[in-house]
C-alpha positions in Angstrom: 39.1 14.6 9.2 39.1 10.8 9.3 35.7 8.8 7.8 35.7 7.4 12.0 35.1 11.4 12.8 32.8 12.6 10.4 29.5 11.3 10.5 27.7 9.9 7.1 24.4 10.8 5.6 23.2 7.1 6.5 23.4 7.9 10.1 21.8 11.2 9.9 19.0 10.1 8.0 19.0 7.2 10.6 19.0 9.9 13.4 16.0 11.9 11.3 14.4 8.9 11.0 14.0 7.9 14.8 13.6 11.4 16.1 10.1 11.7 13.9 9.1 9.1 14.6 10.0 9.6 18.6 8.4 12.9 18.3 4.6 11.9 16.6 4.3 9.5 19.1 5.2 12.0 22.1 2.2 14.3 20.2 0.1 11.0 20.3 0.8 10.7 23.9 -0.2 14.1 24.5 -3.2 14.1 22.8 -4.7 11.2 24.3 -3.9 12.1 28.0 -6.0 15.7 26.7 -8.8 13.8 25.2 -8.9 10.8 27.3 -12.9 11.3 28.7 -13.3 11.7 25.0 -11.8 8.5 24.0 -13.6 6.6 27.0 -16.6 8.1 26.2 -16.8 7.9 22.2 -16.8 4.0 23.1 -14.0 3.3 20.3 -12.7 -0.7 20.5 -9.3 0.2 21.5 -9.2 1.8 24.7 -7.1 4.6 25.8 -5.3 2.9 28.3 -3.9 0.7 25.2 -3.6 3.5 23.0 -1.4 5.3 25.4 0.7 2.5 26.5 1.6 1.9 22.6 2.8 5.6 22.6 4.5 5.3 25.9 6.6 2.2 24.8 7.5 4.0 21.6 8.5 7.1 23.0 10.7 5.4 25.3 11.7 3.0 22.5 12.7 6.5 20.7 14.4 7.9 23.5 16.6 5.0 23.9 17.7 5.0 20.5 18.4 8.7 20.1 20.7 8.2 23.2 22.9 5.5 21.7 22.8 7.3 18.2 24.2 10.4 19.9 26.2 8.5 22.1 28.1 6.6 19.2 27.0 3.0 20.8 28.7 0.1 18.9 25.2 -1.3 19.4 22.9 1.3 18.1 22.7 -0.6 14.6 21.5 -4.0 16.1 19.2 -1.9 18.4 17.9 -0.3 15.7 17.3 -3.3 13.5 15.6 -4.7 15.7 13.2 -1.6 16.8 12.5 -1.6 13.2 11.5 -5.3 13.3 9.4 -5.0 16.5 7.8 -2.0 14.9 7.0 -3.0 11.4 5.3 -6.3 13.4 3.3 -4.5 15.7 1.8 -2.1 13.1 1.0 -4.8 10.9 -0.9 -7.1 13.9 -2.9 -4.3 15.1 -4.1 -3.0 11.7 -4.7 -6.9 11.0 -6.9 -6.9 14.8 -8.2 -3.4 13.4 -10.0 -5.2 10.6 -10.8 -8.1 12.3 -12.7 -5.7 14.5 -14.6 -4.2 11.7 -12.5 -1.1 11.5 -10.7 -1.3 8.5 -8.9 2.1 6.9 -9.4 2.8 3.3 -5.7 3.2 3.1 -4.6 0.0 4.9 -2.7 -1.6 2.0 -1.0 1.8 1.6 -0.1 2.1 4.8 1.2 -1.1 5.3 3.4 -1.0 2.2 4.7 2.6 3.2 6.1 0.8 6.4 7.3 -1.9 4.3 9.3 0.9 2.3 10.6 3.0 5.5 11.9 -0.4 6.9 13.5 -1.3 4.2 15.5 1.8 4.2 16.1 2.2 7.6 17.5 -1.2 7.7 19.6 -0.3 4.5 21.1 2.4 6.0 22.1 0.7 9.3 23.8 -1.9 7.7 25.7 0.6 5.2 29.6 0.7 5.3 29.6 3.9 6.5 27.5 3.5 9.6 29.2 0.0 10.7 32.2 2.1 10.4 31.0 5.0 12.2 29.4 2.8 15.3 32.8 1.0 15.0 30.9 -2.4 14.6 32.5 -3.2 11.3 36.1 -2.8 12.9 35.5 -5.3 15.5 33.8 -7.7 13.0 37.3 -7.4 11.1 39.3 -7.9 14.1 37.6 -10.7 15.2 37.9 -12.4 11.4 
């Protein structure tokens, strides 16, 4: 068994990564559409219709990316990065319009530096040996050389 056919721990924790991540915001998605008179009618800043549209997008977002990790797409690294980017951006704006709203978290520093961490690991592992190999992104990068 070649190192092309065996698949390294830096895409499976890549894989575990996007598939919790997938999932919790499929339970978000599910819980709001059960609580949404609640939601409209507890009069919180953010409204449901935003709050579901942020899971939708990253549930779909999830989906994609499970489907080119399990379809071996030469892309799926790049795609990945930059899900990671987009991600680690939106969290921090909207925790950022949280507070400017008055509605800060007593954990927001710890949050935000626990995303810091999980991107910086995520992005480490896509851009491991192993996984360009894998995705065969690091063959055409030395063919192309």
């Amino acid at each position: 068994m070649s190192l092309l056919d065996k698949r390294p721990k830096a895409v499976t924790r890549l894989g575990t990564f996007v598939l919790i991540l997938t999932s919790w915001h499929v339970y978000k998605l599910v819980v709001i559409a059960q609580n949404w008179e609640l939601l409209e009618q507890f009069g919180f800043r953010l409204s449901p219709i935003y709050l579901a549209a942020e899971a939708l997008v990253w549930t779909l977002t999830g989906s994609f990316l499970t489907w080119n990790l399990l379809a071996r797409s030469k892309h799926y690294p790049k795609r990945l990065k930059l899900a990671v980017v987009l991600y680690v951006i939106a969290r921090i704006s909207k925790e950022g319009f949280l507070i400017n709203l008055g509605i800060s978290s007593a954990n927001f520093k710890f949050e935000i530096a626990l995303i810091i961490i999980i991107a910086f690991l995520v992005l480490w592992s896509a851009n491991r040996r192993g996984t360009l190999l894998y995705f065969g992104e690091l063959n055409e990068r030395q063919q192309k050389d």
